[in-house]
DRENDO-1510 file (C-alpha; in Angstrom, 1 decimal, always signed):
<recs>
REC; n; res; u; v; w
REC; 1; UNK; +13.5; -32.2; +6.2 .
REC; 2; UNK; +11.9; -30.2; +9.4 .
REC; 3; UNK; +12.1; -32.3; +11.7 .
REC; 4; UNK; +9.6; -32.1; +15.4 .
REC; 5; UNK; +9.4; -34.0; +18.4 .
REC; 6; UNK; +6.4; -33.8; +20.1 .
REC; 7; UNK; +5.8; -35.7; +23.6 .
REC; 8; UNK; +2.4; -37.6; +24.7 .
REC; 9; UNK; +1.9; -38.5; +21.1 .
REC; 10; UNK; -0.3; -41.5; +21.7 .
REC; 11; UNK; -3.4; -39.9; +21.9 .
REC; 12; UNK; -5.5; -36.9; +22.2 .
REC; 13; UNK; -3.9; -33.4; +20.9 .
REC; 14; UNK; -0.3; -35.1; +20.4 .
REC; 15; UNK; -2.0; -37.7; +18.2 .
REC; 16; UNK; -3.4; -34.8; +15.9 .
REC; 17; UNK; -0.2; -32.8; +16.0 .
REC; 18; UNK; +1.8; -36.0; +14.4 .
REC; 19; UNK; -1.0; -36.6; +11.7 .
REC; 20; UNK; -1.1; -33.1; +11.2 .
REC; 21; UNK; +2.5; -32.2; +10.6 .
REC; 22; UNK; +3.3; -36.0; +8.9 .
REC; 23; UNK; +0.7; -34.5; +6.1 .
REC; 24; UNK; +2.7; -31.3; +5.8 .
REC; 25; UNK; +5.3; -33.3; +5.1 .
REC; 26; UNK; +7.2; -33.1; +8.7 .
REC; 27; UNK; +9.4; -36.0; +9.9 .
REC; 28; UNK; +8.3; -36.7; +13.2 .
REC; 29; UNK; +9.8; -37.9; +16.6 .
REC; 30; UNK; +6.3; -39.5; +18.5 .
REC; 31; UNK; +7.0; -39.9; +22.0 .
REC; 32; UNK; +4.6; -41.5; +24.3 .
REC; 33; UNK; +4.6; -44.1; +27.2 .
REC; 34; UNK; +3.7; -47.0; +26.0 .
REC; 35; UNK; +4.4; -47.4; +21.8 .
REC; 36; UNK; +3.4; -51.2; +21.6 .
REC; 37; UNK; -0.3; -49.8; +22.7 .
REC; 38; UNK; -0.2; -46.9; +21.0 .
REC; 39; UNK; -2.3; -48.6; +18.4 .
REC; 40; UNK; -3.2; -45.1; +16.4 .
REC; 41; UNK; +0.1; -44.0; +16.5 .
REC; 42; UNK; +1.7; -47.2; +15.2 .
REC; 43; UNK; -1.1; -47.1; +12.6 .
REC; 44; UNK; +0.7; -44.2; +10.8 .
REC; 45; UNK; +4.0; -45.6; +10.9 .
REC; 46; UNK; +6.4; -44.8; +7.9 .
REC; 47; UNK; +9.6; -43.6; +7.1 .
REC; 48; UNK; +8.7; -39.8; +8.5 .
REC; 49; UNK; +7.7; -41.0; +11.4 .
REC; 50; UNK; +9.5; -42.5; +14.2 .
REC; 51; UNK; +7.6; -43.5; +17.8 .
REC; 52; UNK; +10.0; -43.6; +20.8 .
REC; 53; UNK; +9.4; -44.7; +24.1 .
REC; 54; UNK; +9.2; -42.2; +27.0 .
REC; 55; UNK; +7.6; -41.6; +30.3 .
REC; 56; UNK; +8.4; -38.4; +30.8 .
REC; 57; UNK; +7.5; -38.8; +34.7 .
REC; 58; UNK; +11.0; -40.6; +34.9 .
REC; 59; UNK; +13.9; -38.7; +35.1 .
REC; 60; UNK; +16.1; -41.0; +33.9 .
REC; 61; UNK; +13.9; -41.9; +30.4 .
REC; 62; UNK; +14.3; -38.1; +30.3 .
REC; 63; UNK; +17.6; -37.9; +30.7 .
REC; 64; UNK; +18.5; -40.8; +28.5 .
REC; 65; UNK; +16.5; -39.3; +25.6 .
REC; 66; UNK; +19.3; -38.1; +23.3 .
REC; 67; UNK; +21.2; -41.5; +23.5 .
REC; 68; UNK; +17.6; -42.6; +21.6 .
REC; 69; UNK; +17.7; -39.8; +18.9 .
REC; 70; UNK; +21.6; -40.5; +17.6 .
REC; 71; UNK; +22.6; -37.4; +15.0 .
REC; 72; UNK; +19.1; -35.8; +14.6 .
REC; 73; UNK; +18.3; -32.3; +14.1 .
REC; 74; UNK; +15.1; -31.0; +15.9 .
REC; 75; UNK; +13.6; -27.8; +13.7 .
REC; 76; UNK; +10.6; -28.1; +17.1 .
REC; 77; UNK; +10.2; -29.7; +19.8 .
REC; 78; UNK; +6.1; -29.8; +21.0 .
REC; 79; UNK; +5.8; -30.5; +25.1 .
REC; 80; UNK; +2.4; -31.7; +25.0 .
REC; 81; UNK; +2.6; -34.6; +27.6 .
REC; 82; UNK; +0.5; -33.7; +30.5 .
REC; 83; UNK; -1.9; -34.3; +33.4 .
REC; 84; UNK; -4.7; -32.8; +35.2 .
REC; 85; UNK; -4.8; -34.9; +38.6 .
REC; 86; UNK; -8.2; -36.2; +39.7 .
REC; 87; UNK; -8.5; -33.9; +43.1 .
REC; 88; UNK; -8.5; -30.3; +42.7 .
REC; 89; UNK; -10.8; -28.7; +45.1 .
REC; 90; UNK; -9.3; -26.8; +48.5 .
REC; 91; UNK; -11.1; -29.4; +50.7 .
REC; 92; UNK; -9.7; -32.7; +48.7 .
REC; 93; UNK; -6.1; -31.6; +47.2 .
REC; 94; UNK; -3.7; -33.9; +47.7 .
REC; 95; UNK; -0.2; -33.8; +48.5 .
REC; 96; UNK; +1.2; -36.1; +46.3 .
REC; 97; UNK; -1.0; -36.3; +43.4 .
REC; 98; UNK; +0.1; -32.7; +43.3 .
REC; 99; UNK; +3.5; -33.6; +43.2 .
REC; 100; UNK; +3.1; -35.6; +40.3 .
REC; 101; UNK; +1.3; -33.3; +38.7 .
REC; 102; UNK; +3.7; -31.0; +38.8 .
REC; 103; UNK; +7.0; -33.1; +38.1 .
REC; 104; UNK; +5.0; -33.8; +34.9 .
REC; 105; UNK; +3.8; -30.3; +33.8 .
REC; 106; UNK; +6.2; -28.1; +35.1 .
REC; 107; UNK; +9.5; -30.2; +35.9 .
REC; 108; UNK; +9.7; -32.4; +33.1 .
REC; 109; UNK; +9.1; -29.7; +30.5 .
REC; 110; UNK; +11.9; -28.1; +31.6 .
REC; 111; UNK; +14.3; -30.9; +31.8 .
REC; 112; UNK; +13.2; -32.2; +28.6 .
REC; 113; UNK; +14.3; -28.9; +26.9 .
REC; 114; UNK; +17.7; -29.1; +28.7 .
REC; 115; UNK; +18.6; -32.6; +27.0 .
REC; 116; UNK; +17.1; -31.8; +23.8 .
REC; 117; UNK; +18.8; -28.4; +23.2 .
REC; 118; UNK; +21.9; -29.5; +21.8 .
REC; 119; UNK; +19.5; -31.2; +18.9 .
REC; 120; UNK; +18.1; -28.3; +18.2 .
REC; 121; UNK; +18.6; -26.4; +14.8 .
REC; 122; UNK; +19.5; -22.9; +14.3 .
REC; 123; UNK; +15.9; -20.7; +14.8 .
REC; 124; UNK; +14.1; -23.6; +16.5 .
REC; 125; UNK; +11.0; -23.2; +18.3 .
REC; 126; UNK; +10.3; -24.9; +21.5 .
REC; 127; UNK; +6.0; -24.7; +22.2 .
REC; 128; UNK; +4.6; -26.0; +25.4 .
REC; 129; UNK; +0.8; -27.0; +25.6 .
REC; 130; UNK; -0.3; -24.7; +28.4 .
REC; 131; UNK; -3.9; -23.8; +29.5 .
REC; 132; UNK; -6.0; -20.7; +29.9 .
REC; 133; UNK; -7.0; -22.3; +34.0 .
REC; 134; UNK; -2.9; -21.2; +34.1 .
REC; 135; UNK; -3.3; -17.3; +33.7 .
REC; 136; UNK; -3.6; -15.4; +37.4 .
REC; 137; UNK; -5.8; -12.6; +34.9 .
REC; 138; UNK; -8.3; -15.0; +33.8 .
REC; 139; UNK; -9.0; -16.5; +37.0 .
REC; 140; UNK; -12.2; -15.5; +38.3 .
REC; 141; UNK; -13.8; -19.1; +38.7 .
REC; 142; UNK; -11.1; -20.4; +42.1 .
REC; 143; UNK; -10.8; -24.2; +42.1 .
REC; 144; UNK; -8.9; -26.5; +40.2 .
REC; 145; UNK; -5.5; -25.8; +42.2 .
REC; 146; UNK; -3.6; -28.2; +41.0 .
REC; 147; UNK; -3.5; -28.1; +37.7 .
REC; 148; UNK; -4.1; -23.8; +37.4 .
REC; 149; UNK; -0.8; -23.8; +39.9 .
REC; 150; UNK; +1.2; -26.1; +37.5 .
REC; 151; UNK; +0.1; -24.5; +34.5 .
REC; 152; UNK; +1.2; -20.7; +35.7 .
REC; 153; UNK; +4.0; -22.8; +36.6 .
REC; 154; UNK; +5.0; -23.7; +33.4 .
REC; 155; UNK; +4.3; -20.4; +32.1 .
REC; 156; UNK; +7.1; -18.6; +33.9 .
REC; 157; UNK; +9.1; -21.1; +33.1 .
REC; 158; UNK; +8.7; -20.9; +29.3 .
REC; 159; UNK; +9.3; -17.4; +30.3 .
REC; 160; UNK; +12.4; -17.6; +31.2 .
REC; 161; UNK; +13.5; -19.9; +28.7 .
REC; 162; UNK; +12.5; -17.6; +26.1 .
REC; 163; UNK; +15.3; -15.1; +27.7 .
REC; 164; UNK; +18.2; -17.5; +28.3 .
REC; 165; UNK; +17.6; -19.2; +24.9 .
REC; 166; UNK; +17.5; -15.7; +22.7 .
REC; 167; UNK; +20.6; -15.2; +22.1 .
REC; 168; UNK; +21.2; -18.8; +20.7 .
REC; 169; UNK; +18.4; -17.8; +18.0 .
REC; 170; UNK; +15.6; -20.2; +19.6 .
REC; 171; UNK; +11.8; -18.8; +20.5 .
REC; 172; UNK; +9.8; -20.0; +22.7 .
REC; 173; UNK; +6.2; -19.9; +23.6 .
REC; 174; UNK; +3.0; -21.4; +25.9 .
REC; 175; UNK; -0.3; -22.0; +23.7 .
REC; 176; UNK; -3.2; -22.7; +25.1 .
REC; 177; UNK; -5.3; -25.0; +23.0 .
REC; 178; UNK; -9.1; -24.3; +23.2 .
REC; 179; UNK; -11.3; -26.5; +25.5 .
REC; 180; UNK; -10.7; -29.8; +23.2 .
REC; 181; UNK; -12.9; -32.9; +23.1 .
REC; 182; UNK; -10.0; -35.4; +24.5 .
REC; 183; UNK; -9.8; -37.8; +27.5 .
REC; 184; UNK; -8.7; -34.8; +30.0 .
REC; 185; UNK; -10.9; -32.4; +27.8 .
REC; 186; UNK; -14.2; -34.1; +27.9 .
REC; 187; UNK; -17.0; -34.9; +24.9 .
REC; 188; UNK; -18.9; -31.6; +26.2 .
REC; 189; UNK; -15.7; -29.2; +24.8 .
REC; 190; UNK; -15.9; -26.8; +22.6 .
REC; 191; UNK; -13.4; -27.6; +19.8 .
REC; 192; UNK; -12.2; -31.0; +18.2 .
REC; 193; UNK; -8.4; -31.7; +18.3 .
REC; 194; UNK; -8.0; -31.1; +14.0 .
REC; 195; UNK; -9.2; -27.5; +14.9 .
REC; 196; UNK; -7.5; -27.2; +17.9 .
REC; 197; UNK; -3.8; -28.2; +16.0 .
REC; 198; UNK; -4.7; -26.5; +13.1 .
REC; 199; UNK; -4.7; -23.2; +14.8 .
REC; 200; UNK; -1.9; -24.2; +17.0 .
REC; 201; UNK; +0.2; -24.6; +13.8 .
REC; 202; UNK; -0.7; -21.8; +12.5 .
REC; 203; UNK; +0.8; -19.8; +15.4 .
REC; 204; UNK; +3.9; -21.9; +15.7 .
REC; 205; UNK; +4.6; -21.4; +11.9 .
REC; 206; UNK; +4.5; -17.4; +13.1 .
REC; 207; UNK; +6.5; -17.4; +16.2 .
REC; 208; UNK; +9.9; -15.7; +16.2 .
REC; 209; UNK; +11.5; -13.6; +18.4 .
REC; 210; UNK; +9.3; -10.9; +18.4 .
REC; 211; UNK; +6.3; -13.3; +19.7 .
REC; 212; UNK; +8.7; -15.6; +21.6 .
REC; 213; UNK; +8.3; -15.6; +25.4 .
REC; 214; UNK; +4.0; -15.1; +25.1 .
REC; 215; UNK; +1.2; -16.8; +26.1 .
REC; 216; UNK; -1.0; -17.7; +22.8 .
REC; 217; UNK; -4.6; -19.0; +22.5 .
REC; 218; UNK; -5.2; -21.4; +19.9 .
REC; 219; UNK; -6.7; -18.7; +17.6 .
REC; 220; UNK; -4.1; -16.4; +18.0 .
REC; 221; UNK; -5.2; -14.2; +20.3 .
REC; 222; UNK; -2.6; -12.9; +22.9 .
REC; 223; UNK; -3.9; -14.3; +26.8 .
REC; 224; UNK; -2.7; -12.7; +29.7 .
REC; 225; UNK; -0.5; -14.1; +32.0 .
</recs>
């Protein structure tokens, strides 16, 4: 059975990408902070799907992953978990929000991939929710330099991981997901999560070498780093 593990499963995006892929017929590995809360999660419990505690934040939960996953087989691995930190501006950034902000977008990604890789099947895909605010191209707004700093972050770092990982057949890619009506997205976005996922599938069940180390909106399209 294909098999993903996707992070920050509780709610929002990572909530739709477990009821999306559980009705494809996915088993899937829902990680999130706080499972006895995660009420809409736990609503969808069955045999395909199993919910597993993780603050990804803590190095040591994220270390201690694989001893909670004994003999499985990852076919994907989804790093969705992420935050936007509440000051963003040049007169209010702050030094230590921003340091959480990036141990969680940039720093954890990366570490999760290192512990999960020896799960990881043949021709596995690793897909890391990114954002559009992270490509230097785009950028013609300023602000938000927190979270556009941690996002182009990420993105070099999916980068690289989509060299050193070739050769062992795995592909990797950032997606941006639309602006999505969630808690960090807001009610005023453009796009609800189902379409949001539903395009974000649709461009992980195409990514391969050839596409692996790009930057892809949710529709497709190619962004520019």
């Amino acid at each position: 059975m294909h098999t993903v593990l996707i992070t920050g499963a509780s709610r929002g995006i990572g909530l739709e990408f477990t009821r999306q892929y559980l009705a494809r017929g996915s088993r899937v590995i829902a990680c999130c902070r706080n499972p006895s809360s995660a009420s809409a999660l736990q609503a969808m419990a069955g045999q395909a799907l199993e919910v597993v505690g993780l603050d990804v934040s803590d190095s040591a939960a994220v270390a201690g992953l694989p001893a909670k996953l004994p003999g499985e087989h990852l076919d994907l691995f989804i790093n969705n978990a992420g935050i936007y930190g509440d000051h963003q501006g040049l007169a209010d950034a702050d030094w230590d929000e921003w340091l959480d902000v990036m141990s969680v977008n940039v720093i954890a990604p990366l570490m999760l991939t290192r512990v999960l890789l020896p799960l990881m099947a043949a021709n596995g895909k690793l897909v890391y929710l990114s954002s559009k605010m992270g490509s230097i191209a785009d950028n013609s707004g300023g602000g938000a330099y927190v979270y556009r700093s941690s996002k182009t972050a990420l993105n070099q770092v999916v980068k690289s991981l989509s060299i050193d990982l070739a050769s062992r057949g795995l592909s990797a890619a950032a997606l941006h997901p639309g602006w999505v009506q969630t808690d960090m997205g807001g009610p005023n976005a453009l796009i609800d999560t189902a379409t949001s996922v539903g395009g974000l599938m649709r461009v992980i069940d195409r990514l391969d070498a050839a596409s692996s180390g790009r930057f892809f909106n949710y529709d497709g399209q190619e962004i520019p780093w």
